[in-house]
C-alpha positions as CSV (number, residue, x, y, z in Angstrom):
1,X,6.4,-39.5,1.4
2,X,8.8,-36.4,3.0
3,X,7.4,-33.6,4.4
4,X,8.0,-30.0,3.2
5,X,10.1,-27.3,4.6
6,X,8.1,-23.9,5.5
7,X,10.1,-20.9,5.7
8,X,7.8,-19.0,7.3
9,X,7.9,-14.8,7.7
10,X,6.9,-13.2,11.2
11,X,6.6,-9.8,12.2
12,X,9.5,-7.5,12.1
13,X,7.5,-5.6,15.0
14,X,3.9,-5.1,14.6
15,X,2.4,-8.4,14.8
16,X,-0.7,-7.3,12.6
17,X,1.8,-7.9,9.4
18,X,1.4,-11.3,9.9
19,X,-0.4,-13.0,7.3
20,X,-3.0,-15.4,7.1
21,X,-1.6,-18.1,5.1
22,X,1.5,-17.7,7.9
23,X,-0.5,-18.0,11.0
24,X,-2.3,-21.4,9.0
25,X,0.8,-22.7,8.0
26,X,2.2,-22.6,11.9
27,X,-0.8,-24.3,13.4
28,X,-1.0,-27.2,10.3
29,X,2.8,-28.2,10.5
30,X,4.1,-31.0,12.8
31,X,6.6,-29.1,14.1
32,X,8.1,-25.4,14.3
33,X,11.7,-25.0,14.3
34,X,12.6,-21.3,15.9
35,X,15.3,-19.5,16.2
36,X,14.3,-18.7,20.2
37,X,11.6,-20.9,21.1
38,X,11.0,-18.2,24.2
39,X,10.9,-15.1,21.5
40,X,8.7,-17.3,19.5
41,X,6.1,-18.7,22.3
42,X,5.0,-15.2,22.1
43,X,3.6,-14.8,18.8
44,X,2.6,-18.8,18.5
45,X,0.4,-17.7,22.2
46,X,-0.8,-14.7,20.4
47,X,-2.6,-16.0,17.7
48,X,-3.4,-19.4,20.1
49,X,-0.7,-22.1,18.2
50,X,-0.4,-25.0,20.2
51,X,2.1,-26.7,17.4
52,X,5.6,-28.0,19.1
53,X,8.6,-26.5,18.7
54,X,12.2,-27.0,18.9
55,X,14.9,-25.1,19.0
56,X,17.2,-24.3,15.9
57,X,19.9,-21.3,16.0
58,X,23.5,-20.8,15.1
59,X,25.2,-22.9,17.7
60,X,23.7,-26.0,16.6
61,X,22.9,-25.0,13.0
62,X,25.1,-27.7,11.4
63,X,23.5,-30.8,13.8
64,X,20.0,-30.2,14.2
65,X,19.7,-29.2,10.4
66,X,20.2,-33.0,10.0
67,X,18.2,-34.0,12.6
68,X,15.2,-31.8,11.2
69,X,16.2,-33.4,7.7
70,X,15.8,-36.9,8.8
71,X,12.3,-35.7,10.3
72,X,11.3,-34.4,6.6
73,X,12.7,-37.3,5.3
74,X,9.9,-39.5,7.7
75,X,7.4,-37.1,6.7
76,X,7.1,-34.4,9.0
77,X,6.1,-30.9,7.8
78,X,8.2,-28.4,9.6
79,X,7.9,-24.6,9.5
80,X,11.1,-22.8,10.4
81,X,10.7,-19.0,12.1
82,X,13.3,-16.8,13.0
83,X,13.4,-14.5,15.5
84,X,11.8,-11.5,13.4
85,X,11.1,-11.2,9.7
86,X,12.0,-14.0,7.0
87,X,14.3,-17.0,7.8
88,X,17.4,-17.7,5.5
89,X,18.4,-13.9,5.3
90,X,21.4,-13.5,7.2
91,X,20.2,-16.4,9.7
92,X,20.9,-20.0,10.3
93,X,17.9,-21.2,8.7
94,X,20.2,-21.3,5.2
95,X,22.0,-24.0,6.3
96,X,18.6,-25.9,7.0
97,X,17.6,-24.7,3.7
98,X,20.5,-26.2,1.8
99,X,20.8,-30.0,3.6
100,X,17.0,-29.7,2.5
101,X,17.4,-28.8,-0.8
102,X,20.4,-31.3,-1.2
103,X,18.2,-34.1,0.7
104,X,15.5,-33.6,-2.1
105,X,12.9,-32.1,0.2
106,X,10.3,-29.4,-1.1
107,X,11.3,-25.9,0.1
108,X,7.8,-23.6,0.0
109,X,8.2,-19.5,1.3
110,X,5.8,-18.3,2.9
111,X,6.2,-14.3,2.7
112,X,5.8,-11.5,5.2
113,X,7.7,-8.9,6.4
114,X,11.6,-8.7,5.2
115,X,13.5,-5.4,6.9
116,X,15.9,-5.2,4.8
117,X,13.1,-4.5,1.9
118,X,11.1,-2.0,4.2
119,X,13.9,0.1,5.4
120,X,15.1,0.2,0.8
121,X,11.7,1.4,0.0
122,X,11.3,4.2,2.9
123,X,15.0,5.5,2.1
124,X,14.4,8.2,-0.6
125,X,17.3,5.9,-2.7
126,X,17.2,4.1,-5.5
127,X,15.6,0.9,-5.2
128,X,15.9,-0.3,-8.9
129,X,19.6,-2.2,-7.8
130,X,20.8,-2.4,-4.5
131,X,22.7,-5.3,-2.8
132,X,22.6,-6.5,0.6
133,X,25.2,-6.7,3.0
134,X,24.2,-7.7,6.2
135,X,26.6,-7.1,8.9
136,X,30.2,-5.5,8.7
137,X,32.2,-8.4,9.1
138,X,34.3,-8.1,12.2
139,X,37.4,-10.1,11.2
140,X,39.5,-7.4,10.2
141,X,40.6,-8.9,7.5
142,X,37.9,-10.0,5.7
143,X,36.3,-6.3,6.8
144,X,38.4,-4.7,5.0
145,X,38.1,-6.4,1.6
146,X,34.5,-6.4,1.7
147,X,34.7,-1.9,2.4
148,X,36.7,-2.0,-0.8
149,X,34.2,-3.5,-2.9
150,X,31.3,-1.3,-1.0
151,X,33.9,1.6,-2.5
152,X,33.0,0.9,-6.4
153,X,29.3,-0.5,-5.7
154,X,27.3,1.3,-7.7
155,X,24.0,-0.4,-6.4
156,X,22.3,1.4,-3.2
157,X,24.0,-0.7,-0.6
158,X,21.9,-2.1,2.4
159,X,23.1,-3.5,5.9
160,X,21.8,-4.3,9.2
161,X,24.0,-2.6,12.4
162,X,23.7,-3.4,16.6
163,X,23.0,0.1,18.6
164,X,26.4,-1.2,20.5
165,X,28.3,-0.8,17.2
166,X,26.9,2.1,14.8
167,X,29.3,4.7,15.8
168,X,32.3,2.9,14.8
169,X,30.6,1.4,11.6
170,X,29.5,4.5,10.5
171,X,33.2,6.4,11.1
172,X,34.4,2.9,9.1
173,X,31.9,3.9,6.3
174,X,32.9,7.7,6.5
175,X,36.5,6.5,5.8
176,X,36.2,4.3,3.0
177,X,33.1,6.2,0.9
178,X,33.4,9.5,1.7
179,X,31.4,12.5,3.8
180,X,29.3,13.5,1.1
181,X,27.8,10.2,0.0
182,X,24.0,9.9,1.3
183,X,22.7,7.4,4.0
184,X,19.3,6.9,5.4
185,X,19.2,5.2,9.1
186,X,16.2,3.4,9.6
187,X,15.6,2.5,13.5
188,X,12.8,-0.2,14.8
189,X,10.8,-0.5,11.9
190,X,7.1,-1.0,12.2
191,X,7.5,-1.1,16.2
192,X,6.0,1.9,18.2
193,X,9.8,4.1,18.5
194,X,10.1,3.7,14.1
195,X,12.2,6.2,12.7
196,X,13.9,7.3,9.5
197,X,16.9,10.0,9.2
198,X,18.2,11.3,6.4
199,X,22.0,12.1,6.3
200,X,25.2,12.6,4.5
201,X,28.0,10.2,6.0
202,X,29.8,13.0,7.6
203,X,26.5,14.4,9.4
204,X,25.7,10.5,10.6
205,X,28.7,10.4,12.3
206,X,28.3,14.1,13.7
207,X,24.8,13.0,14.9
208,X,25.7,9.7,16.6
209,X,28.7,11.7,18.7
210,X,25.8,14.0,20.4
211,X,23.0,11.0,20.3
212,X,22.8,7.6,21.9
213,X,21.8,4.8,19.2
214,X,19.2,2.8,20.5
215,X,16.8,-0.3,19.0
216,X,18.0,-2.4,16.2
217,X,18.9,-1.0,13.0
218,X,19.2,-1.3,9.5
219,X,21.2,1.7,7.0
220,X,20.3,2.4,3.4
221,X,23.8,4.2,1.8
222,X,23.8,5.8,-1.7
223,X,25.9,3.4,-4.4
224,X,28.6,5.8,-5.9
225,X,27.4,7.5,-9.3
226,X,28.5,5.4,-12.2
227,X,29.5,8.8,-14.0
228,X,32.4,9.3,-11.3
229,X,33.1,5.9,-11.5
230,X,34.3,5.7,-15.0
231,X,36.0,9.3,-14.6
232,X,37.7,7.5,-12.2
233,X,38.8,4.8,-14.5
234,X,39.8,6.6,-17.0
235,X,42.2,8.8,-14.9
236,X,43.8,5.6,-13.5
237,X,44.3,4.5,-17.2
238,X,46.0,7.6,-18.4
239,X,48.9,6.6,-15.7
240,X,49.9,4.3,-18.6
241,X,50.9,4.4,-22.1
242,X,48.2,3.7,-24.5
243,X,50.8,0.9,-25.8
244,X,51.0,-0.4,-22.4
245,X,47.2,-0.7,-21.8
246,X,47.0,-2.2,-24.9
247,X,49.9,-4.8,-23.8
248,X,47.8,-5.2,-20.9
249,X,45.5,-7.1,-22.3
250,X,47.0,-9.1,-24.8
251,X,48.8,-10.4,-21.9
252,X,45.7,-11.5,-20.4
253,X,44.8,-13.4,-23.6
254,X,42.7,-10.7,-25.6
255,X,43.4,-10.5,-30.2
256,X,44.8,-7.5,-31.0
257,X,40.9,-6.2,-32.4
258,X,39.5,-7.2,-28.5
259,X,42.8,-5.1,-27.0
260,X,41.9,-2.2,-29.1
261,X,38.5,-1.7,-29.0
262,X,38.7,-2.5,-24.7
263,X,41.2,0.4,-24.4
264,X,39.1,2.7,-26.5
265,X,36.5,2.1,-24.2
266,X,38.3,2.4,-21.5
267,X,39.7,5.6,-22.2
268,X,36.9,7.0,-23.9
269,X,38.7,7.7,-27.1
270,X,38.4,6.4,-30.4
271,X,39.8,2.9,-31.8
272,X,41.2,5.1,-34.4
273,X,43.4,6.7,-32.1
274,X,44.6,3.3,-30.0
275,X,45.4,1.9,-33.5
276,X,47.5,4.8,-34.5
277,X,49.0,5.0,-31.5
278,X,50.3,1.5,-31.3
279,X,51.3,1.4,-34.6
280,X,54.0,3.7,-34.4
């Protein structure tokens, strides 16, 4: 019979957020997998685990997911840690996750702290649709596309950010969104140095020329208001011709009822007036 995968949650900082059902799970599992298995002896010496671990980061992500597969495969229960928080968030551990799951193996959570979650509900944003977004990219490329989607998102946008890098990510994030749009910088959560501020993107980036960024770090920004948004649209439409929006789509494949009514929209006019307009 295989064994089950444990995704385990540890403290993001305080280790009294660690649960019981996670500190049971660690000492009743064959083996641990961790991120940093000298990070990790820490907490497992803590709360007195004596299980084995192994090592299992981003360098040999690929490899030792198998390995650890065959393992579950055998019947070994293995709980996988990462280095703070919940593993398979913008960590190796989804690569185990996904030979597992492709292996047929039983993939249980077992929740705790997630900073992406704390640092959304202490922002003062909305937290009824957000996305998350890690880190920048650093490929310029692929940087650069992923800014111009954050430019539309509408959904409060979350990200993590290094001390060594937050000037320059928040000057990127000045460029592409604008000085007045809101941001909240949340700094070592739960740990004793926690802090929140509360900006605009243009007084982040003031603030981070006088002060030294320290601890790790993870930014809250305001997604841009849906009503701008669509004023937005609608003045890129009236570039056109209301014929050659309407043409627009028909050459994409919409009937001529579809094309109408989508320009209206669009517009914010009636169908009435696409329909007289086109039929002239």
């Amino acid at each position: 019979m295989a064994g089950i995968l444990y995704l385990v949650a540890t403290p993001i900082g305080n280790l009294g957020d660690i649960t019981y059902r996670a500190v049971t799970t660690l000492k009743e599992v064959d083996l641990i997998a961790a991120e940093d298995t000298r990070h990790s002896i820490k907490l497992l010496n803590h709360f007195e685990i004596n299980t084995p671990m192994t090592s299992y980061h981003e360098h040999n992500k690929i490899q030792k997911a198998k390995v650890l597969v065959d393992k579950l495969l055998k019947g070994t229960n293995i709980a996988l840690v990462t280095d703070a928080g919940t593993p398979g968030i913008s960590d190796p551990g989804e690569e185990l996750v996904r030979q597992a799951l492709e292996a047929g193996i039983e993939v249980s959570p077992v929740p705790g702290p997630v900073a992406c979650i704390c640092a959304l509900i202490m922002s003062g944003l909305s937290t009824r649709r957000f996305c998350f977004e890690a880190f920048l990219p650093t490929d310029k490329k692929e940087q650069q596309e992923i800014l111009e989607e954050l430019k539309r998102e509408t959904r409060t946008i979350v990200m993590h950010e290094a001390p060594h890098r937050m000037k320059k990510t928040l000057d990127i994030l000045l460029e592409y969104l604008g000085e007045d749009r809101k941001i909240t910088i949340c700094k070592e959560i739960t740990k004793k140095h926690e802090g929140v501020l509360r900006f605009t993107l243009k007084e982040a980036v003031d603030y981070y020329m006088e002060n030294e960024a320290r601890g790790e770090y993870v930014l809250v920004i305001e997604g841009l208001d849906r009503e701008i948004l669509q004023k937005d649209k609608e003045e890129s439409y009236k570039a056109m011709s209301i014929r050659e929006h309407y043409e627009m789509y028909l050459k994409k494949g919409m009937t001529d009822k579809d094309a109408m009514k989508q320009v209206a929209k669009d517009r914010n006019i009636s169908k009435r007036d696409v329909y007289s307009d086109i039929k002239i």
